[in-house]
N, C-alpha and C positions, 0 to 999 in steps of 0.2 A: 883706847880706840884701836891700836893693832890689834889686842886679844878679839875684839868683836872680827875686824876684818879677814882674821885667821877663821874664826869659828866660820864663817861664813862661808867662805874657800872651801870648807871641809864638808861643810852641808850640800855645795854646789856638787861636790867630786863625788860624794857618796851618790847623789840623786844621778847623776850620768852614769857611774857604774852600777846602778839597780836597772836604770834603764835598758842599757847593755844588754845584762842581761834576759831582761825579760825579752827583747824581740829579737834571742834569740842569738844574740851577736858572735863574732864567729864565722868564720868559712863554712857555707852550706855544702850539705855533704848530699851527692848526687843520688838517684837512685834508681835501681836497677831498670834499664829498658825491657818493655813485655817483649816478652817471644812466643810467636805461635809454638800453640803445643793440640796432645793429642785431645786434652779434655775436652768433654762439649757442655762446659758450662756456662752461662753466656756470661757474653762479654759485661766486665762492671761497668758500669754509670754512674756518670758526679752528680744525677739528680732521678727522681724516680721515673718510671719509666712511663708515656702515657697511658692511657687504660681507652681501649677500642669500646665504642659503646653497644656496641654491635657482638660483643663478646657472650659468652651463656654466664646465667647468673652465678654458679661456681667455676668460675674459668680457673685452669689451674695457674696456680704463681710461678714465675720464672724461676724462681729459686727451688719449686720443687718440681723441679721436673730433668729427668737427663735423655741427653739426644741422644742417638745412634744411628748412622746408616749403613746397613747389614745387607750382600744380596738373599735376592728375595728365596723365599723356596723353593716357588715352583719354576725358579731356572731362566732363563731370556727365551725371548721370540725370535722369531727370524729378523734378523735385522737388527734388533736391538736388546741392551744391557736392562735386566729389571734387576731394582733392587727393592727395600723398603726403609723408611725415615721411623723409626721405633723413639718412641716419646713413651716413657717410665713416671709413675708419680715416686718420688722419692718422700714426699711426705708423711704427714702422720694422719692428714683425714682424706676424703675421696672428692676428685675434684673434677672438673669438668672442659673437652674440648670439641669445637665443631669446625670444618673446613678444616682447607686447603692449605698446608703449609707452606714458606715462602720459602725455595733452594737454590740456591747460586753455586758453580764451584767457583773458587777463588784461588789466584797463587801465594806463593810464598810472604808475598806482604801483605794480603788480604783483599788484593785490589781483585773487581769480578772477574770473569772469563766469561766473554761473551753473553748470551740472555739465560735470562733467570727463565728457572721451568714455567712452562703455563701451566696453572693451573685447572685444572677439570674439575669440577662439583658438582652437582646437580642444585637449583635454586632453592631447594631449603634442603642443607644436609646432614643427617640427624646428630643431636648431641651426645657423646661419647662420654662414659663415668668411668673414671680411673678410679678404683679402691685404691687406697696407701701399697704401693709394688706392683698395682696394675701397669698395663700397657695398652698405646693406642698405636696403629699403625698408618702408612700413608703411603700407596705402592709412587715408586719413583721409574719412572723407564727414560731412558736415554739412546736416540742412534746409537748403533753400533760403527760409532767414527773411525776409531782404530788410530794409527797415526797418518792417516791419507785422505780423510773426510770420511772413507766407507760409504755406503749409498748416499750421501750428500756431495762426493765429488771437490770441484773446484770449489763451490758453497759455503766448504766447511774448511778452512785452513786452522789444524790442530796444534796444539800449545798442551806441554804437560800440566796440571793442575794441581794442587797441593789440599786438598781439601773442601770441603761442602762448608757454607753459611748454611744456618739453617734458623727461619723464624716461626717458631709455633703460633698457629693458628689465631690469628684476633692479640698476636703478640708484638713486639716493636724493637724486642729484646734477642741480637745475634746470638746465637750458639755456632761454636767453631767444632768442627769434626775433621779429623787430619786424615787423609787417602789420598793414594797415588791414583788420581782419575785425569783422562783425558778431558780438554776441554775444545769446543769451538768456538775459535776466538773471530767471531761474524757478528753477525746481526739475523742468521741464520735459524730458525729457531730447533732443538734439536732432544729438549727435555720436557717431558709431563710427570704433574703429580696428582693424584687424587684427594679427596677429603680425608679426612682420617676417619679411622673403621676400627670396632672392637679388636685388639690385641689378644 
């Protein structure tokens, strides 16, 4: 009767230390906090992302596509900063974008600054085809705030910025782009963007 009671003890101790370790047992070992950075690849998701229905039937995938906000070329206006939002297919087949993209600048932890640009489009605005290393573009203008509101005045009380959110068109998926831009941190409204146009 001991020999059984032994045996038994031992089948107990082996089944707890199998357990162990399968779930893992052990001090969890931490892992690294994100840090904004300069990439504009969007931000990952623990789930997929929704799909606008409203979107053109090759809408391109978040995954292939890279952002950029470059100023523009033909220089600012009086008064205000133009730049342009350069959306790249980085894929391997040709894919499709129509509208207005979503731009916020944001600080250093990503929280907004102030209103996200309005958008401008005209009511149906034509779909754009990226070939694989095409580009579409999307002019961006901003007051020229400066650090004093600039022709917005008391309006506009300015806060440095650390970068643009940027949502492609009929997308749900942030792209982070890292720039030292001024922002107005109001309710003020102080940015437009257009639809996106052949690149």
């Amino acid at each position: 009767m001991r020999t059984r009671v032994l045996a038994a003890s031992s089948i107990v101790a082996v089944a707890l230390l199998l357990t162990a370790c399968a779930s893992g047992g052990g001090s969890p070992t931490s892992s690294p906090a994100p840090t904004a950075s300069a990439s504009s690849s969007p931000t990952p998701s623990a789930s997929p992302a929704p799909t606008d229905p409203n979107a053109p039937a090759g809408q391109c995938a978040d995954d292939a596509l890279e952002v950029t906000v470059q100023p523009s070329p033909d220089g600012g206006s009086a008064g205000h900063v133009n730049s342009i939002v350069v959306f790249t297919n980085t894929g391997s087949a040709s894919c499709e974008l129509r509208g207005a993209p979503g731009v916020s600048v944001v600080d250093a932890n990503g929280t907004q600054l102030g209103e996200a640009a309005e958008q401008v489009e005209d009511d149906a605005p034509p779909t754009i085809t990226l070939a694989p290393g095409g580009t579409a573009v999307a002019a961006l203008s901003s007051v020229n705030i400066g650090t004093d509101g600039g022709p917005l005045g008391d309006k506009c009380p300015t806060v440095a910025g650390a970068g643009y959110v940027v949502y492609p068109p009929h997308s749900f998926t942030p792209f982070e782009v890292s720039a030292d831009v001024p922002a107005c941190e109001s309710s003020t409204p102080w940015m437009t963007v257009t639809a996106v146009a052949q690149g």
